[in-house]
C-alpha positions as CSV (number, residue, x, y, z in Angstrom):
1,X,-8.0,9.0,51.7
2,X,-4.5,9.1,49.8
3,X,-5.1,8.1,45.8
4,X,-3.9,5.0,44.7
5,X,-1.1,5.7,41.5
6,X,-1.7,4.4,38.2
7,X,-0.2,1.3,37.7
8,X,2.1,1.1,34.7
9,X,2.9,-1.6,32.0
10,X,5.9,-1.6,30.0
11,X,5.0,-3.1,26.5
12,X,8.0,-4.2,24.2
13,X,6.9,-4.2,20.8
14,X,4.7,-1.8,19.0
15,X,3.3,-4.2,16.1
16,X,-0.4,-5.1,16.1
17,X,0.0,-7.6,19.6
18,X,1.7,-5.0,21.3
19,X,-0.6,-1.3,20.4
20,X,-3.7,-4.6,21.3
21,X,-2.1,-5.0,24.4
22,X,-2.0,-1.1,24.8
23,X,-5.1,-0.6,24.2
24,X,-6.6,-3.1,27.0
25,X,-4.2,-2.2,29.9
26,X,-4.8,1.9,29.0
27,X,-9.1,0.8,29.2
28,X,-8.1,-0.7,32.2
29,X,-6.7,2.0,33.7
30,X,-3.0,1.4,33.9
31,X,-0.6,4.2,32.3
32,X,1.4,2.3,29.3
33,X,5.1,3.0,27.8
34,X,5.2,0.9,24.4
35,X,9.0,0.4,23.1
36,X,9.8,-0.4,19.8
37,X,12.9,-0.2,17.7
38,X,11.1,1.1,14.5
39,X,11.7,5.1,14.4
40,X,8.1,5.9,13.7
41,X,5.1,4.3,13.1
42,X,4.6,1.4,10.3
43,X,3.0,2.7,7.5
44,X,2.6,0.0,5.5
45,X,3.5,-4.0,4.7
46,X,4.2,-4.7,1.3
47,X,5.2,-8.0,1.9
48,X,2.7,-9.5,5.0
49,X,0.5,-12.6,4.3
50,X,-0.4,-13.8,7.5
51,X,-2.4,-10.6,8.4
52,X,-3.4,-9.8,4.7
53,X,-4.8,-6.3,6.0
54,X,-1.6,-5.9,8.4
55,X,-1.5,-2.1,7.8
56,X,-4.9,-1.3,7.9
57,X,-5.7,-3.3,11.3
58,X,-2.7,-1.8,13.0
59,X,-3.3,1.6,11.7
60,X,-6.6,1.7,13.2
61,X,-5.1,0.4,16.4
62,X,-2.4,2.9,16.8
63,X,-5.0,5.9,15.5
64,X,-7.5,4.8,18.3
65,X,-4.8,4.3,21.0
66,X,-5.8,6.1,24.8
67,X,-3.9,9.2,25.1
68,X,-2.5,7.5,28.5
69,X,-0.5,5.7,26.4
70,X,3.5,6.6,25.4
71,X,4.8,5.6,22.6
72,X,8.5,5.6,22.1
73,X,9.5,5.0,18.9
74,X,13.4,4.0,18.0
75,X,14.0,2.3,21.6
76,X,15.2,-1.4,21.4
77,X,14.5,-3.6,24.3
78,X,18.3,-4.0,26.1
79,X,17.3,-6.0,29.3
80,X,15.0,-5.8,32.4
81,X,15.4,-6.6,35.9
82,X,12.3,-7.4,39.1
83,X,12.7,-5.9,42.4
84,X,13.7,-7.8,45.3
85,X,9.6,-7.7,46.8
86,X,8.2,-8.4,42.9
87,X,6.1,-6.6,42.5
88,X,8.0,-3.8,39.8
89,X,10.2,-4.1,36.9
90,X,12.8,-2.3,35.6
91,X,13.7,-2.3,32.0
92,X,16.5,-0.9,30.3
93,X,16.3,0.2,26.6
94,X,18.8,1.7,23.9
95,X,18.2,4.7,22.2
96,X,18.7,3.4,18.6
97,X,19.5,7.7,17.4
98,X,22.1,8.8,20.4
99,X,23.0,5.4,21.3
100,X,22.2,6.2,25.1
101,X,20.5,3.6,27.3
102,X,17.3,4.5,29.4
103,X,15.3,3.1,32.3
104,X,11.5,2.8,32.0
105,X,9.8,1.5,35.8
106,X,6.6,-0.1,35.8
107,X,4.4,-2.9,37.8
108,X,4.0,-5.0,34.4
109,X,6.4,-6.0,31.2
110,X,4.7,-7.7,27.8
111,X,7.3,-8.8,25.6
112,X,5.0,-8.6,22.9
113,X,8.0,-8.2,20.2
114,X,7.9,-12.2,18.5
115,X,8.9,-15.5,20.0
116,X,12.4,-15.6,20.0
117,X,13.1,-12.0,20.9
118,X,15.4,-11.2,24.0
119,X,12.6,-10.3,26.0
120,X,10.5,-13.4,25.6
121,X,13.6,-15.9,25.9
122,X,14.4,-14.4,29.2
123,X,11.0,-15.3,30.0
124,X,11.3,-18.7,28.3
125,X,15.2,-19.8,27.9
126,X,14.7,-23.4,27.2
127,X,11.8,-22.7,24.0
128,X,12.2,-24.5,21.0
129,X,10.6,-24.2,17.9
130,X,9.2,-26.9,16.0
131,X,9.2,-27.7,12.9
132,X,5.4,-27.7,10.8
133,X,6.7,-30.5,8.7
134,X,6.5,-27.8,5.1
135,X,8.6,-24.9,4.0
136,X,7.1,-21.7,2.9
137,X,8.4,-20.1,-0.8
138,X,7.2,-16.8,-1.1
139,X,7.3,-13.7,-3.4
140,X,5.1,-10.8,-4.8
141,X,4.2,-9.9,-8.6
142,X,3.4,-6.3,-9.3
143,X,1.4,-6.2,-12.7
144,X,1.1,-2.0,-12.7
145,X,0.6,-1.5,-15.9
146,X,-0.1,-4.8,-17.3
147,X,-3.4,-5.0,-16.1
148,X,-4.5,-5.9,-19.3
149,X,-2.7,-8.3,-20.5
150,X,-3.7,-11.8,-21.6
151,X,-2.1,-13.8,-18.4
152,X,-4.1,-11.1,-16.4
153,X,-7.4,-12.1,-18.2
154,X,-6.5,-16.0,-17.1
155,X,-5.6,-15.0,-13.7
156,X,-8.5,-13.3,-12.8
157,X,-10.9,-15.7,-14.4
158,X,-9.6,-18.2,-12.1
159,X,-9.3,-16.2,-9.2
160,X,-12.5,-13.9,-9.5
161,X,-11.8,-12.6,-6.4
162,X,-8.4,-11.8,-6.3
163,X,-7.5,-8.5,-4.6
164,X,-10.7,-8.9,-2.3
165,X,-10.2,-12.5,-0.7
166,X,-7.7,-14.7,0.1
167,X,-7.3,-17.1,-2.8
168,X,-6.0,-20.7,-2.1
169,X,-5.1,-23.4,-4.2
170,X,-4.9,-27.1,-2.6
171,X,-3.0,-29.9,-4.0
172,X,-1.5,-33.3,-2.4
173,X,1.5,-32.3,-0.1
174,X,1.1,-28.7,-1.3
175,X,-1.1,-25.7,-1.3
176,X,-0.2,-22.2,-2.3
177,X,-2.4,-18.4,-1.3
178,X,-2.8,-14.9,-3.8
179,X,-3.8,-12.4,-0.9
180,X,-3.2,-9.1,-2.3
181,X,-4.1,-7.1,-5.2
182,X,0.0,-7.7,-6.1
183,X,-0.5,-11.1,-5.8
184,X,1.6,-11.5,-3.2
185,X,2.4,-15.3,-3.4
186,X,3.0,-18.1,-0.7
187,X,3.6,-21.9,-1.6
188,X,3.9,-24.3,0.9
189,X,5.9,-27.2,0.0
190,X,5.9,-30.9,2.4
191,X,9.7,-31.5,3.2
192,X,11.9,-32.8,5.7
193,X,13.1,-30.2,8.2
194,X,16.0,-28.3,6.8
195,X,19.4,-28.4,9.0
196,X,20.1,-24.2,10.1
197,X,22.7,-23.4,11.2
198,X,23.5,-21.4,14.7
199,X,26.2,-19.4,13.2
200,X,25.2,-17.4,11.0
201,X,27.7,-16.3,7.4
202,X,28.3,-12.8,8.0
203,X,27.9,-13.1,11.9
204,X,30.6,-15.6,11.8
205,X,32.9,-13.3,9.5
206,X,32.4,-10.9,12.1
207,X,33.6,-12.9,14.7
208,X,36.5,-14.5,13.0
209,X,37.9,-11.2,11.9
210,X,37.2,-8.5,14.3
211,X,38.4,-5.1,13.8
212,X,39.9,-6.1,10.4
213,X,36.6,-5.0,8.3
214,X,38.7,-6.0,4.7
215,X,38.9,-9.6,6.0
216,X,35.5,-9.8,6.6
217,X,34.2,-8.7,3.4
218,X,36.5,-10.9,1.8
219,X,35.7,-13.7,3.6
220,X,32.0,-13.0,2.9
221,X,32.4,-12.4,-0.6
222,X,34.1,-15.9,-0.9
223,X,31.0,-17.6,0.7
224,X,28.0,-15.8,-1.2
225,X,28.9,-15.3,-4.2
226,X,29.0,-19.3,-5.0
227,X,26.2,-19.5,-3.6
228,X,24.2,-16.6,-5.5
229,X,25.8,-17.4,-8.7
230,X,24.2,-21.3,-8.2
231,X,21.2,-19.7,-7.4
232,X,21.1,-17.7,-10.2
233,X,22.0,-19.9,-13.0
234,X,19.0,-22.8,-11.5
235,X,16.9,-20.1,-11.0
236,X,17.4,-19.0,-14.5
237,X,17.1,-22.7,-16.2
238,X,13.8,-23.7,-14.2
239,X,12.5,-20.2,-16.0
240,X,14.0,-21.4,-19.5
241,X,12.2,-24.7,-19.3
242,X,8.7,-23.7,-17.6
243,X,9.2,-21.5,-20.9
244,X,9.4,-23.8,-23.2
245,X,12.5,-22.4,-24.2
246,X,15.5,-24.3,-25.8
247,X,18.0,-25.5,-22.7
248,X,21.3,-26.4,-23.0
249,X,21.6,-30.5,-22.0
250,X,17.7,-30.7,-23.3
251,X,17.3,-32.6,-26.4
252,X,13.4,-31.7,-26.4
253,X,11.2,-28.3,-25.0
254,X,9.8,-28.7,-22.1
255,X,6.0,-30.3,-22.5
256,X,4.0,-30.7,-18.8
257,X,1.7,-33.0,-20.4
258,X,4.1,-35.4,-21.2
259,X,7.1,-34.6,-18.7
260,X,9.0,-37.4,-16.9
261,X,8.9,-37.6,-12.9
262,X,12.3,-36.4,-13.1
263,X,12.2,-33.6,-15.3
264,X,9.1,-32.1,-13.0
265,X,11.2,-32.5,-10.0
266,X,14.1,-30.5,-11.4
267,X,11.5,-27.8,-11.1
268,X,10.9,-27.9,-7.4
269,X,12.1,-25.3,-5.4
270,X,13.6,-27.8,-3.1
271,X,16.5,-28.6,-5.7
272,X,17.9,-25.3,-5.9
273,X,21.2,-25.5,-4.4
274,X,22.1,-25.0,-1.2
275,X,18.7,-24.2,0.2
276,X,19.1,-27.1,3.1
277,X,23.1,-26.5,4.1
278,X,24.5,-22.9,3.5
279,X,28.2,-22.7,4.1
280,X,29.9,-21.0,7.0
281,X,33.0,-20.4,5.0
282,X,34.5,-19.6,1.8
283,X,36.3,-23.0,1.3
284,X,33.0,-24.9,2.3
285,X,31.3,-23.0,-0.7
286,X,33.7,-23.2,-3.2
287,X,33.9,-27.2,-2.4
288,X,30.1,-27.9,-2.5
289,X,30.4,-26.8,-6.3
């Protein structure tokens, strides 16, 4: 009796859903090429709050994986293509360090690489994404060496289990999370859904100039740097008043005790400028000021 081949599964994606997705097809049976763009394998995430332990759970993944299963690191997902009888696929990939393009065959493709990746709107074309109703400011504090110090003290006697838990503070239309020994910060503000635009700045300078790489660096230099400098300068008063330091246009020092509805929104994040409406072009930018 002839032996059946292995079937094989062409995972795009090599992040924790992708090496999970591994794992159960290679149990199963099935031979599994995994393709991700990434020219090795993640060794860390600084940054990740939705996973707090992102590294650790994908590290353990990826050290467990079935030996049936081929990883190829540095390939970005390019297209795919199902046979005429469907039952195989065909996907093509690029080489991110020769810039070649190769074929990979197999029965199965998982686009496990995010929800608005190639692979997954070729699967879904019309998806939309909609909106949760709150934006998300995020940022992370490293306080090596300053362990000791007095705001230290304060925040670990309110958060007694920072660096071990996921701390969460819950307030009317807000809430904010401390998940990592870095305190790695997330704030979740209640706001109307920003407008985004589909073009983005230095895509669009791109496109406007192409070949003519002076124009577009121009051009893109005349459209951020309003905006950073705006940034900049709010970004610097908020900190001068949450201070208590003496403000230019303030006849008094900031007091949170006794602070006006307006003075206590100047401090949202959501009036920093040009959050809701970034401009496409140098004139827009140099306008909105």
């Amino acid at each position: 009796m002839m032996k059946q081949p292995q079937p094989r599964a062409v995972v795009v994606g090599g992040s924790i859903a992708g090496v999970s997705c591994a794992h159960t097809l290679a149990l199963a049976g099935w031979d599994v090429v995994v393709l991700e763009k990434l020219r090795g394998p993640p060794t860390g995430s600084s940054t990740g709050v939705g996973v707090v332990h992102w590294a650790d759970i994908h590290g353990l993944l990826y050290n467990s994986t079935p030996q049936q299963v081929l990883f190829l690191w540095g390939h970005l997902f390019h297209s795919f293509s199902v046979s005429n009888n469907k039952k195989s696929v065909k996907v093509k990939a690029k080489v991110l360090q020769s810039g070649e393009t190769i074929e990979v065959d197999g029965d199965l493709l998982v686009a496990a690489d995010g929800c608005l990746s190639s692979g997954s709107q070729s699967f879904l074309p019309d998806l939309k994404l909609r909106y949760s109703g709150y934006c998300a400011w995020r940022g992370v504090f490293d306080y090596s060496g300053i362990e000791d110090s007095e705001n230290m003290k304060w925040i670990r006697a309110v958060y007694p289990g920072l660096g071990k838990c996921l701390c969460f503070d819950l307030a009317p239309g807000t809430h904010n999370a401390f998940p990592n020994k870095r305190i790695n910060w997330l704030w979740y503000i209640n706001q109307p859904e920003p407008e985004l635009k589909t073009q983005r700045c230095w895509a669009g300078c791109l496109r406007r100039y192409p070949g003519n790489l002076r124009c577009v660096l121009r051009e893109y230099k005349a459209i951020r740097s309003p905006v950073t400098s705006a940034q900049v300068l709010k970004s610097r008063r908020v900190e001068m008043i949450k201070q208590g330091l003496k403000v230019a246009g303030c006849d008094e020092l900031f007091d949170p005790s006794r602070a006006s509805l307006e003075e206590r929104e100047e401090l949202e994040p959501k009036t920093m400028p040009f959050t809701s409406d970034v401009p496409l072009r140098g004139t827009e930018a140099l306008s909105s000021l």
